[in-house]
C-alpha positions in Angstrom: 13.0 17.1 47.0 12.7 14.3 44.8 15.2 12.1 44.5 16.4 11.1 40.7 16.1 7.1 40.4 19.6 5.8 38.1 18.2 4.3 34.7 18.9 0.9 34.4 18.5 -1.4 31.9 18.5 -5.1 32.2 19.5 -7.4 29.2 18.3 -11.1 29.4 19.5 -13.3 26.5 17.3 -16.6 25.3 18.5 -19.2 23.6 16.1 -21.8 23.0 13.8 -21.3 26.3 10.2 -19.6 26.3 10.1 -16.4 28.8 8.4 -18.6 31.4 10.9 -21.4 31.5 14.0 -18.7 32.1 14.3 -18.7 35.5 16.2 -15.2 35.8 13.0 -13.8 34.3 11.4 -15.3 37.0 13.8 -13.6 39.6 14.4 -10.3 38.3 10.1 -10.0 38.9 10.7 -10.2 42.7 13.4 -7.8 42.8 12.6 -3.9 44.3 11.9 -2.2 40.9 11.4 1.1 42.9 14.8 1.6 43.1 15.5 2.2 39.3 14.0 3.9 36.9 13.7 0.4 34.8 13.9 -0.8 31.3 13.9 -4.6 30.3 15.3 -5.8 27.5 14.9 -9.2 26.3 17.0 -11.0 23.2 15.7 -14.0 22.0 18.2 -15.8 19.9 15.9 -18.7 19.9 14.8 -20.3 16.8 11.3 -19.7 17.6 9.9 -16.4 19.6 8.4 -16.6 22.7 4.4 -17.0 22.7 3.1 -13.8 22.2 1.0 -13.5 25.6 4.3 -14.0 27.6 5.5 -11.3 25.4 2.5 -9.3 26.5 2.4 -9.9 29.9 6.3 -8.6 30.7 5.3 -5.8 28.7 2.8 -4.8 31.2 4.9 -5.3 34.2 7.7 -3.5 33.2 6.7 0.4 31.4 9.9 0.1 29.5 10.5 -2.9 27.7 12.0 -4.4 24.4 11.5 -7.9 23.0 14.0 -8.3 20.0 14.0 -11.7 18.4 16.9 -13.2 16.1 16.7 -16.7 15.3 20.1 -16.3 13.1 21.5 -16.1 17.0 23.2 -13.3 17.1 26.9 -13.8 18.4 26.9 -12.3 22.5 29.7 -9.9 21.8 27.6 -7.8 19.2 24.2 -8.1 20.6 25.8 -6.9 23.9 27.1 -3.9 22.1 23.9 -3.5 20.1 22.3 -2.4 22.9 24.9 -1.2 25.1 24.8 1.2 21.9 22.0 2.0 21.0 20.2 2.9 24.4 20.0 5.9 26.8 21.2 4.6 30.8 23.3 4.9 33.7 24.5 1.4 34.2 23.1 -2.0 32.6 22.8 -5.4 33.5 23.6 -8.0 32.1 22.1 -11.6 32.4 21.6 -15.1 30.9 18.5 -17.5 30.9 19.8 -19.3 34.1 20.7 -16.8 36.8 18.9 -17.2 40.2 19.3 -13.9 41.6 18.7 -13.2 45.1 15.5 -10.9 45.7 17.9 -8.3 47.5 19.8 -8.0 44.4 18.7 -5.0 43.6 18.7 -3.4 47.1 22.4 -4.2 47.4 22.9 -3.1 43.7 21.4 0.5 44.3 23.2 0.7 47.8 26.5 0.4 46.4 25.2 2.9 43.0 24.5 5.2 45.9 27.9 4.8 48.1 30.4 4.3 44.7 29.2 6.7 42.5 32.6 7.1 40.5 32.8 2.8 40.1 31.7 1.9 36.7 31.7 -1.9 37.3 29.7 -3.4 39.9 30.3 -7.5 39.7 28.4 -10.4 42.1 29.9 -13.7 43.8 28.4 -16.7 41.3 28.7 -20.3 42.5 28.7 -23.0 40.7 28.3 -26.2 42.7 29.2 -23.9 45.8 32.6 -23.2 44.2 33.0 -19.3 43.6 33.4 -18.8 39.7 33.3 -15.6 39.6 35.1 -12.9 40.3 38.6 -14.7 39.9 42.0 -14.1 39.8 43.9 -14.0 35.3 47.3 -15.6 36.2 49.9 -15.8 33.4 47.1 -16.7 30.9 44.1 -17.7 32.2 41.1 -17.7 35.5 41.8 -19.1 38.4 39.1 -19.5 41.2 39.0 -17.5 44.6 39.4 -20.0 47.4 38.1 -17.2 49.8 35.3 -14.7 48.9 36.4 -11.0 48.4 33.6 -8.5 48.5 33.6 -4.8 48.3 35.7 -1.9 46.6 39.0 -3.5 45.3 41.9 -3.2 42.5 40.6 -4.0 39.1 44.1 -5.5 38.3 44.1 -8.9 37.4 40.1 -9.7 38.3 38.1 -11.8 36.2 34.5 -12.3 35.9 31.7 -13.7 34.0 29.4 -11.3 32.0 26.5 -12.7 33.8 25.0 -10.3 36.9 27.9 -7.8 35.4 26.4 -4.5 36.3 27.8 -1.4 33.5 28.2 2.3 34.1 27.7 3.9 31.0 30.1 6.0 31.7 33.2 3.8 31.0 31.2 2.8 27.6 31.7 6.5 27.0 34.4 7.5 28.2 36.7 5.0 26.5 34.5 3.4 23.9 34.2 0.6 25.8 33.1 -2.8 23.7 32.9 -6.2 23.7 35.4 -8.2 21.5 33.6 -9.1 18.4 35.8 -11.3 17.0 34.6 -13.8 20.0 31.5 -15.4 19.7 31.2 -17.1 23.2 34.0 -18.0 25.2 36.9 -15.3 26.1 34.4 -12.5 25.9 34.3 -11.6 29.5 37.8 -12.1 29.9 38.7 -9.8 27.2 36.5 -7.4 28.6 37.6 -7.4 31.8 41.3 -7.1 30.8 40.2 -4.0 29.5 38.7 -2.5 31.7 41.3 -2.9 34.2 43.7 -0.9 31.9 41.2 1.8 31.6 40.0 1.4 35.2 41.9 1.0 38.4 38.8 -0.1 40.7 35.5 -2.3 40.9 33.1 -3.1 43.0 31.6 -7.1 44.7 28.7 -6.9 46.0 27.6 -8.9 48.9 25.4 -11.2 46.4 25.4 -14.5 45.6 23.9 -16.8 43.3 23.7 -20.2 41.3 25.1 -20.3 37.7 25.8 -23.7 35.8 27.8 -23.8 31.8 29.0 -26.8 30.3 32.8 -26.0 31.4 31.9 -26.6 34.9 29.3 -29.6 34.0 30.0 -33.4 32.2 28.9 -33.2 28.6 29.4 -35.5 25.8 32.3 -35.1 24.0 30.5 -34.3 21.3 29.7 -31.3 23.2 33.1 -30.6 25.5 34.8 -31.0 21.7 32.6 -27.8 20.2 33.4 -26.0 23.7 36.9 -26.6 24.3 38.1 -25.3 20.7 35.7 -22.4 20.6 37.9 -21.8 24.3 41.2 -22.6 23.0 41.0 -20.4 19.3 39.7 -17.5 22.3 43.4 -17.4 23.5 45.6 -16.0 20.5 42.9 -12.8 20.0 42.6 -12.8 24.0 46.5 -12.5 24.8 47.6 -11.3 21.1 49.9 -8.4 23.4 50.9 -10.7 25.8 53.7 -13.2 23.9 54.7 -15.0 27.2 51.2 -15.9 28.0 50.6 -16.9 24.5 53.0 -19.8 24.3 51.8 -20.7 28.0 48.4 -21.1 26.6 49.8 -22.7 23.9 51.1 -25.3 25.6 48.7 -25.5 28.2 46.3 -26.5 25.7 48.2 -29.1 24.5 48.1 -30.3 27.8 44.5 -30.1 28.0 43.5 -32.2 24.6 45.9 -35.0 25.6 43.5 -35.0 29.4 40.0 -34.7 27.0 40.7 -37.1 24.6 42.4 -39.6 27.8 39.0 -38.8 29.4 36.6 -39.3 26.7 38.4 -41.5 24.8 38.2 -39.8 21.6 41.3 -38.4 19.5 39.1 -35.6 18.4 40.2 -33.4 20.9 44.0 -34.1 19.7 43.4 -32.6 16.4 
């Protein structure tokens, strides 16, 4: 009898980086492909598309494939329920330009399809200079890191985690309209979705999969940069905790906190205003 493979799709976003130069493309071509009935989809919210023969030649490796292209770049929030939407699976994939996923990603990934059935989120462990960054814990009003990893079936309750390597089952998108928050354009967006889904959902699921991600939170930009970052993070918080009041004036003051350590750091009142 032959066995029916779950449809997955996998959604890579590109922001100004060719097909070639995204390393998770690179990856996700020396995963087991046999194990999924597979469709790629790639949004490019680059200013330019990608040349057309790189276009081509993912087209012919994977049967089912999409290339959508929108320069305006599209906020993450919609484009992930554009297509979260507007497609036909049983769980999706979500990924940025960066990720270097393991090669066994996608054996562990169907193994624990196989043994959870009834899980609708499966989540990795993502390091970031060997520090875990996600999963992690929301206390009172924001992330905090896991000193210790946690893998396997666990309480959804208070777990946090970043969008990228977030494996969807359709069936909470379904079940209870399950979206992203489109009034975020960046930041907050996984956290609002995962504070969700743990009202909706009592479980999830870490695999036994690790892998590399870097953003500029965790990295030493220029303050022109940290500026644009840190009050795209801190205007996340009132839509984020809008039916939590306690952790609303925590954040509030906590950010306070914050722009008086930037602008010390940077030396740049900016990040007082």
């Amino acid at each position: 009898m032959k066995l029916i493979k779950p449809k997955l799709i996998v959604l890579v976003v590109l922001y100004k980086k060719t097909i070639s130069a995204s390393p998770t493309i690179s990856h996700l071509l020396s995963q087991n492909k046999e194990l999924f009935d597979l469709e790629l989809v790639i949004w490019d919210n680059s200013p330019e598309p990608s040349p057309e023969a790189e276009i081509s030649g993912l087209s012919a490796v994977f049967s089912k494939f999409q290339y959508i292209q929108t320069p305006e770049n599209v906020w993450l929030s919609k484009l992930y329920n554009q297509v979260l939407q507007a497609n036909v699976y049983d769980y999706a994939l979500l990924l940025d330009q960066d990720s270097e996923l393991p090669d066994y990603y996608f054996d562990k990934l169907g193994a624990a399809i196989s043994d959870f059935p009834d899980i609708s989120l499966f989540l990795p462990i993502v390091l970031n200079n060997k520090k875990v960054v996600s999963p992690g814990s929301f206390v009172y009003f924001k992330g905090k890191h896991w000193k210790k990893i946690k893998t396997g079936l666990m309480s959804s309750k208070n777990v946090l985690a970043i969008t990228s390597g977030m494996v969807i089952s359709s069936k909470v998108i379904l079940a209870h309209q399950m979206k992203f928050d489109e009034r975020l354009n960046l930041y907050g967006i996984d956290t609002s979705f995962m504070l969700r889904f743990s009202k909706l959902e009592k479980q999830l699921y870490v695999l036994k999969v690790k892998f590399d991600h870097d953003t500029v939170l965790w990295s030493n930009p220029s303050a022109d940069v940290m500026l644009s970052r840190f009050r795209n993070l801190k205007g996340t918080w009132p839509k984020i905790l809008s039916d939590r009041p306690v952790a609303l004036v925590l954040a509030y003051f906590y950010s306070i906190a914050v722009s008086l350590k930037l602008a010390l750091k940077y030396q740049d009142r900016r990040f007082l205003k």
